[in-house]
C-alpha positions as CSV (number, residue, x, y, z in Angstrom):
1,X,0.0,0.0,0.0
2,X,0.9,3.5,-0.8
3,X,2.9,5.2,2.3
4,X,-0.3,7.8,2.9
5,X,-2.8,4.3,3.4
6,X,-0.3,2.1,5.9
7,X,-2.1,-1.0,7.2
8,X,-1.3,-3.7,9.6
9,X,-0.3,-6.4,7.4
10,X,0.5,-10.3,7.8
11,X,4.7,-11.3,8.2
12,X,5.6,-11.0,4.7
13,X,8.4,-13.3,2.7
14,X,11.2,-10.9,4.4
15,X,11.2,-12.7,7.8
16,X,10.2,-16.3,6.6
17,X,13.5,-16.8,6.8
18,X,13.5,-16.3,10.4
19,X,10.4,-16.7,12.0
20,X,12.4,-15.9,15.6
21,X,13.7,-12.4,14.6
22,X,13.4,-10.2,17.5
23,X,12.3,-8.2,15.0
24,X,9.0,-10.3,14.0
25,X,6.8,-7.8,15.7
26,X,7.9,-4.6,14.0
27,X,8.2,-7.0,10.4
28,X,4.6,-7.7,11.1
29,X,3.8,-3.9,11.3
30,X,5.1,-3.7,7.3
31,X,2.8,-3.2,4.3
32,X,2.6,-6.1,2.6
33,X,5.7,-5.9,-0.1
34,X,3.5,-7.0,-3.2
35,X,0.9,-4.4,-2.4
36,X,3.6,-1.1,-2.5
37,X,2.7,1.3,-4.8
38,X,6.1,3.0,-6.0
39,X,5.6,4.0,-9.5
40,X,8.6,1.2,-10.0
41,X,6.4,-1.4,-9.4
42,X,3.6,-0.2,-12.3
43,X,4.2,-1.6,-15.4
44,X,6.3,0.3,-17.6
45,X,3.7,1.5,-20.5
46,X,1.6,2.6,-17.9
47,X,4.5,4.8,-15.3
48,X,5.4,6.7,-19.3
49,X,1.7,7.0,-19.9
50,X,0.8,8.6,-16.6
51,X,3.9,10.0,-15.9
52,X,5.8,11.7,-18.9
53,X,7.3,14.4,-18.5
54,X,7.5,14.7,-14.7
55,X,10.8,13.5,-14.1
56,X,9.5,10.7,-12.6
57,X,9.9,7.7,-15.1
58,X,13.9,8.2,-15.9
59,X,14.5,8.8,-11.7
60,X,12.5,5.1,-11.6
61,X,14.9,3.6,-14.5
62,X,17.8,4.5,-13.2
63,X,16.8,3.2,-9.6
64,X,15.9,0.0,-11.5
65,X,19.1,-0.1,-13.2
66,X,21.0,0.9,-9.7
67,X,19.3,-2.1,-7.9
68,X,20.0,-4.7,-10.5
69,X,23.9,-3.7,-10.6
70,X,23.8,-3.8,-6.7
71,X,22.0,-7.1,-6.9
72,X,24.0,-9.4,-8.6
73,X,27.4,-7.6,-8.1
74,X,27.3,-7.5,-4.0
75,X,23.5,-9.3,-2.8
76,X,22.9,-12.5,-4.4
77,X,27.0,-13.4,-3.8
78,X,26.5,-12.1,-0.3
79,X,23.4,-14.7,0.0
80,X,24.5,-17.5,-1.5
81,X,28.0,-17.4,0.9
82,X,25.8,-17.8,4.1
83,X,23.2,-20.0,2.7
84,X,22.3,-20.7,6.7
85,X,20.9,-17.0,7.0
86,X,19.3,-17.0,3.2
87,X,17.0,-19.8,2.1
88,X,17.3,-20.3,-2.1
89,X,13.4,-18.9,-2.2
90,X,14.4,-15.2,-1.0
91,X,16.8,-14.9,-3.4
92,X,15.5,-12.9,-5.9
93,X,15.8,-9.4,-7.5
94,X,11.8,-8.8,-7.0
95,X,12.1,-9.8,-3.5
96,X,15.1,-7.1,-2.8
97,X,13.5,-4.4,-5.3
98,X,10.8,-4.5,-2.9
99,X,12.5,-4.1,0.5
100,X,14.9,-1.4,-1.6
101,X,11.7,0.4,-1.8
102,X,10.2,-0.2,1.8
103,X,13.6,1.0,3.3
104,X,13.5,3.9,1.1
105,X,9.7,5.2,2.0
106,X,9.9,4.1,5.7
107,X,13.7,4.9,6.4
108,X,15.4,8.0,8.9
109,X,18.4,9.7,7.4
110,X,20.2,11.8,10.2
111,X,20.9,15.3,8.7
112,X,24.7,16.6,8.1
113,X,25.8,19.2,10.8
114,X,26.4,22.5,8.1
115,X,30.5,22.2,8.9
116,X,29.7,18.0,7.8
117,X,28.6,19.2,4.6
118,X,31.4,17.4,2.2
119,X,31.0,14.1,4.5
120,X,29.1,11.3,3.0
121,X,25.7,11.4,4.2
122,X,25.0,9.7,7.3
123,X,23.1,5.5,6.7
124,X,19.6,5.3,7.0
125,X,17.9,4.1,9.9
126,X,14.7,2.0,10.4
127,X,13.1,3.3,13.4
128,X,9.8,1.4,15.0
129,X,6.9,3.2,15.6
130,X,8.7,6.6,14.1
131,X,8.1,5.2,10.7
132,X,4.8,5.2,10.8
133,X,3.4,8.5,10.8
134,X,2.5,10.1,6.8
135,X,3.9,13.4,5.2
136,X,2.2,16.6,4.9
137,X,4.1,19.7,3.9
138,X,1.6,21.8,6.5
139,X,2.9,19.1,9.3
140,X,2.3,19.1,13.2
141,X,5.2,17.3,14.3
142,X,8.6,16.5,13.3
143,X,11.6,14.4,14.6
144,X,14.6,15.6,16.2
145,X,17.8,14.1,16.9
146,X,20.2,14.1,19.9
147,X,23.0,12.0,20.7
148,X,21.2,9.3,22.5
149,X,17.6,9.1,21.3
150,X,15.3,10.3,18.2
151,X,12.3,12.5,19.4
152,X,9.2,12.7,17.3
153,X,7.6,16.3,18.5
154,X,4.5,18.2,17.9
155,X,5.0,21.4,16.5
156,X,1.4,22.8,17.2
157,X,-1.1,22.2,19.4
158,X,-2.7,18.4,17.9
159,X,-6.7,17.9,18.7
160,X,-7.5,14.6,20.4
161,X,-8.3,12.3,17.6
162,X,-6.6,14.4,14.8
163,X,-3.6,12.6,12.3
164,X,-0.4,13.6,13.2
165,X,1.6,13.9,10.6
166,X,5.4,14.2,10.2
167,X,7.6,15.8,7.4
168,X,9.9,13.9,5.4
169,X,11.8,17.2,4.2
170,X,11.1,19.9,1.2
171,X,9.4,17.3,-1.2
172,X,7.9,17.9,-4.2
173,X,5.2,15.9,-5.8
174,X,7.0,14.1,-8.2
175,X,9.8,13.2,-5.1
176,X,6.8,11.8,-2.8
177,X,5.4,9.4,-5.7
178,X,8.3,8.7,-6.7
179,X,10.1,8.1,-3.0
180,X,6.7,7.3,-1.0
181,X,3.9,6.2,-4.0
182,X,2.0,9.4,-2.8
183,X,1.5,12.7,-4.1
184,X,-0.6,15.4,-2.0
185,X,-3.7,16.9,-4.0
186,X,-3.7,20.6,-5.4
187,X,-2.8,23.1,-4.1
188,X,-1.8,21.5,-0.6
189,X,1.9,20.5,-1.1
190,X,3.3,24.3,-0.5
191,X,7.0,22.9,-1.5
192,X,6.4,21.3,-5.0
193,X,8.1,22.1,-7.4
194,X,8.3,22.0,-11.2
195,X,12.0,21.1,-13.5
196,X,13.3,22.9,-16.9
197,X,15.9,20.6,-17.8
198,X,19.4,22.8,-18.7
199,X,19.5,20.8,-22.0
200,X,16.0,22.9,-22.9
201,X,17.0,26.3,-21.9
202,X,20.4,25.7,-24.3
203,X,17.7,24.0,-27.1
204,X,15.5,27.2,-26.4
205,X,18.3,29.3,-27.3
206,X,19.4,27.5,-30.4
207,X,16.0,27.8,-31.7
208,X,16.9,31.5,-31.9
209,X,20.0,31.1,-33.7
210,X,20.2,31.8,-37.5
211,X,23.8,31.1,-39.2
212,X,26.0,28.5,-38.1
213,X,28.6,31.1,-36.6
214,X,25.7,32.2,-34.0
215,X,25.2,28.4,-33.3
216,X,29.0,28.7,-32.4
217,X,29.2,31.2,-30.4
218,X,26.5,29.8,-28.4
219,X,27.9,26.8,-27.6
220,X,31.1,27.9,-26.7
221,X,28.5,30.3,-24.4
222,X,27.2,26.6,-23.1
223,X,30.5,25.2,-22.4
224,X,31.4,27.9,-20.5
225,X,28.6,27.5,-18.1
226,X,29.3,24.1,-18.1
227,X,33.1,24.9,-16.6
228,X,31.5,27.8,-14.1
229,X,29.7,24.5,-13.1
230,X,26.2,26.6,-13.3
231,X,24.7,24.0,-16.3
232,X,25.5,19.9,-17.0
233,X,23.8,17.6,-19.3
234,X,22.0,16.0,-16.7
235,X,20.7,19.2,-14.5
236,X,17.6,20.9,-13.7
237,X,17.1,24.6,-13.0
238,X,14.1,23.8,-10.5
239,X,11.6,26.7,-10.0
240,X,9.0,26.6,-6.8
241,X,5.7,28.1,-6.1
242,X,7.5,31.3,-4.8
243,X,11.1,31.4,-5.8
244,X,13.6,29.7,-8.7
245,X,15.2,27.3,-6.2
246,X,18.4,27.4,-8.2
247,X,18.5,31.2,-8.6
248,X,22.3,31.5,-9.2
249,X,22.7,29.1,-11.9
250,X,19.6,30.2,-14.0
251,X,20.5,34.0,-13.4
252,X,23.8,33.1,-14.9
253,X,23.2,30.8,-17.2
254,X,20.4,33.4,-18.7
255,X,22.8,36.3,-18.6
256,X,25.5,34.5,-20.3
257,X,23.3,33.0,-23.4
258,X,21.4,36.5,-23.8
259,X,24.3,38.8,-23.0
260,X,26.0,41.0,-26.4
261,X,29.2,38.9,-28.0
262,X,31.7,41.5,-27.3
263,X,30.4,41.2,-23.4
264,X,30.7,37.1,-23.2
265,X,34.1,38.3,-24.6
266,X,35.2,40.3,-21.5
267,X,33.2,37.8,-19.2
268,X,35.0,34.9,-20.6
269,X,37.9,36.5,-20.4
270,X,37.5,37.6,-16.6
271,X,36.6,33.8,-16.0
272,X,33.2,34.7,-15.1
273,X,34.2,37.4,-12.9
274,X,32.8,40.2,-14.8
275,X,29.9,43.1,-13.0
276,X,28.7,41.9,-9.4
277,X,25.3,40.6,-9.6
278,X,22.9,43.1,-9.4
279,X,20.3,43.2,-6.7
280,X,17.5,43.1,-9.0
281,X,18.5,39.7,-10.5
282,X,17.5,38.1,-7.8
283,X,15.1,35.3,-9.0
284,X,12.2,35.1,-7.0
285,X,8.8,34.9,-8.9
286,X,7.7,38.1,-8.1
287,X,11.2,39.2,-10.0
288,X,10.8,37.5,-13.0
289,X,8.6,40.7,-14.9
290,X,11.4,42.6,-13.9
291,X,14.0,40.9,-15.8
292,X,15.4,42.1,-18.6
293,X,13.3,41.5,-22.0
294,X,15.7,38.6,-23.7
295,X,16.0,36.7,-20.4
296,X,12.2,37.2,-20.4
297,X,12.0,35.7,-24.3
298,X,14.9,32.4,-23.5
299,X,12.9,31.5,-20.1
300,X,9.7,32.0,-21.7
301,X,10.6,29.7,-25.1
302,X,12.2,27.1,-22.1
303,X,8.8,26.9,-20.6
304,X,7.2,26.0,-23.8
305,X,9.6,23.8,-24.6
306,X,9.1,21.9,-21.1
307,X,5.3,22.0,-21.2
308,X,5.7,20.1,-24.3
309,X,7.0,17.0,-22.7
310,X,3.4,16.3,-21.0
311,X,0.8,14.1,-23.0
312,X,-1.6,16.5,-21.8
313,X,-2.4,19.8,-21.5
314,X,-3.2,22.2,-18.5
315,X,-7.2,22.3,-19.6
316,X,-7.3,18.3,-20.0
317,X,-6.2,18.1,-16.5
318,X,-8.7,20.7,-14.9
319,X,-11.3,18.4,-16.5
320,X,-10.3,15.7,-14.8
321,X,-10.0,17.2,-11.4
322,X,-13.6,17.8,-12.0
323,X,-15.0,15.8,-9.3
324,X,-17.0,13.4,-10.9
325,X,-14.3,12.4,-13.3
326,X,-12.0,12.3,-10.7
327,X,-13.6,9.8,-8.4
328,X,-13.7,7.4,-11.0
329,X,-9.9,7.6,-11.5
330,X,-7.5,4.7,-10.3
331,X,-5.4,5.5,-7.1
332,X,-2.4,5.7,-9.5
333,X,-4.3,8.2,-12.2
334,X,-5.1,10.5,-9.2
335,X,-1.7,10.3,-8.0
336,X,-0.3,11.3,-11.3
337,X,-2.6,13.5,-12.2
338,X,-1.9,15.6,-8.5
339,X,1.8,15.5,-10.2
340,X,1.8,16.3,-13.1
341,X,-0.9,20.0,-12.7
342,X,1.1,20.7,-9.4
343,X,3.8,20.8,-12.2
344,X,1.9,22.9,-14.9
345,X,0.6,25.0,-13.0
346,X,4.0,26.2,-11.9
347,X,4.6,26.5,-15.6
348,X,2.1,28.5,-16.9
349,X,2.5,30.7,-13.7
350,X,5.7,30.9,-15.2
351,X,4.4,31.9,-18.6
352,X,2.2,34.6,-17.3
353,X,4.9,36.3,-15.5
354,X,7.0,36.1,-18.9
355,X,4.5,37.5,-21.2
C-alpha cells in the first residue's frame, strides 16, 4: 500500500526466513511488499503514460538499473555465501526491489551538521513506531535528533483524535510518488516544485540562432557555463511556487546565453568574474517581470519547450480534477494527475509572468 494508506499487514516473505527475529513484531507492522505502490512497481507503458514528463519515469529507470547492478554484483553473492541465514526462495531481484523500496519510504536519514557538509551522508535508519506517521508539507510534528535518542515532537497544538503527521523534508510531488507512491492533492503541497531541464534552456536558445557562426558562439557560451559548473547535461534549474530554487545558476546561465558577444568576450575572459550581480536579478517569482526583455523571451521559449514534454495539456487536467471524473480515476491516475498540474501550474504561472 501506498505510504499515505499504511495497514497492519500479515509477516511477509522478508522474515520467513526467520520466524524468531526479534524483530517479527515490528516486520509484522510492514505493508505487505507486493501491495507497494512506488511508481517502479507499475508496469512500464503505464509509469510513461501517466507520468511523462515529470521527471519521474527516468528517476524510476535509473533506480531499477541501480538495484539490479547492486544485486548481482554484491546481494545475491553475499546470499549464497551464508546459505544458513538466506533460504534459495528469497533470493531474488523482486524480493530485494521491494525491501529497496520499503527501506527507502519508511527509512530515517540523520541530517549533516552544516561544517559536515562534504562528508558522506549519514546510513539510514529503520526506526519502529517513528516510521509510521505520513507526510504533509503543512505538518504538526517532526523528529529531532540528539545524541542518545530520536524524538518525534509536535510542532502545534494536535486535537484529540486528529492525524499527526510528520515531514519527510522539502518534497515535491514528483519526489513523494516517486520516494513514497503518494502525491498530496492541489494546491496543498506548499513545496512542489516543477524542473526545466538545462539541455531545454540551451535547445530554447538554439531555436533563436540563425547562421552556423551564431550556433558557435552559443555553444562555446554553453560550455562555459558548463566549466563555471552553473549547467550539466544531466541538471535541472528547479523553480518553486515562490522562488527559482536554483536562482544562481539560471540568473547566470540566462545572462551569459542572452548577454552581447563583445560582453561574453570580456566575461569569458574575466573567467566569469565580470559586473557583481545586481540586486534586481535576484530570482524570486515576483522578480521574473522585472528581468530584462531577452531573459524574459529564453525563459519564456524554455517553458514551452518543457510543457511540451506532458501528453496532456493544463485544460485536460482541470477536466479531470472535475469531481466526478476524478472519483472514478484509479489510485495511480489521481496520483499522477496531483503530479503532473502541481507541475503545470508552476509552468504557466511561469508563462504569465514572462508574457
Amino acid at each position: 500500500a501506498p505510504r499515505k494508506h499504511t495497514q497492519p499487514a500479515p509477516r511477509h516473505s522478508g522474515t520467513h526466513g526467520a520466524p524468531a527475529s526479534p524483530w517479527s513484531p515490528y516486520f509484522a507492522l510492514w505493508p505487505e511488499l507486493g501491495r507497494l505502490e512506488h511508481p517502479m512497481f507499475w508496469p512500464e507503458e503505464e509509469r510513461r503514460r501517466l507520468l511523462q514528463g515529470t521527471g519521474v519515469p527516468e528517476a524510476v529507470e535509473k533506480d531499477l538499473a541501480n538495484i539490479r547492478s547492486e544485486y548481482y554484483s554484491i546481494v545475491l553473492p553475499f546470499m549464497e555465501a551464508h546459505p544458513d541465514l538466506f533460504s534459495p526462495r528469497v533470493r531474488s531481484l523482486e524480493l530485494y526491489r521491494q525491501l529497496v523500496a520499503l527501506v527507502m519510504a519508511y527509512s530515517f536519514q540523520e541530517p549533516l551538521e552544516e561544517e559536515e557538509d562534504e562528508k558522506e551522508p549519514n546510513s539510514p535508519l529503520m526506526v519502529p513506531a517513528a516510521d509510521i506517521l505520513n507526510h504533509l508539507a503543512n505538518h504538526n510534528a517532526n523528529l529531532e535528533y540528539s545524541p542518545n535518542c530520536l524524538r518525534m515532537v509536535a510542532t502545534q497544538l494536535i486535537p484529540k483524535g486528529h492525524e499527526i503527521f510528520n515531514t519527510y523534508g522539502q518534497m515535491a510531488n514528483w519526489q513523494l510518488i516517486h520516494m513514497y507512491g503518494f502525491a498530496e492533492p492541489y494546491p496543498d503541497n506548499t513545496d512542489d516544485t516543477a524542473d526545466i531541464q538545462m539541455v531545454t534552456v540551451r535547445e530554447a536558445a538554439l531555436q533563436g540562432t540563425k547562421v552556423e557562426a551564431e550556433r558557435l558562439l552559443l555553444y562555446e557560451r554553453w560550455d562555459f557555463l558548463c566549466k563555471l559548473e552553473m549547467v550539466g547535461e544531466e541538471g535541472a534549474f528547479v523553480i518553486g511556487r515562490e522562488e527559482v530554487l536554483t536562482e544562481e545558476e539560471l540568473t547566470t546561465t540566462l545572462k551569459v546565453l542572452c548577454m552581447p558577444a563583445e560582453e561574453f568576450r570580456e566575461f569569458k575572459d574575466q573567467d566569469g568574474w565580470g559586473d557583481n550581480k545586481r540586486e534586481e536579478d535576484s530570482l524570486t517569482i515576483t522578480n521574473i517581470p522585472k528581468l530584462k526583455a531577452s531573459w524574459r523571451q529564453l525563459l519564456r521559449d524554455s517553458v514551452l519547450l518543457t510543457l511540451q514534454t506532458y501528453a496532456t495539456d493544463l485544460k485536460s487536467e482541470q477536466d479531470l480534477l472535475s469531481n466526478e471524473v476524478y472519483t472514478r480515476l484509479s489510485w495511480r491516475e489521481q496520483q499522477a494527475l496531483q503530479v503532473r498540474y502541481g507541475q503545470k501550474m508552476i509552468l504557466h504561472q511561469l508563462l504569465e509572468l514572462t508574457s
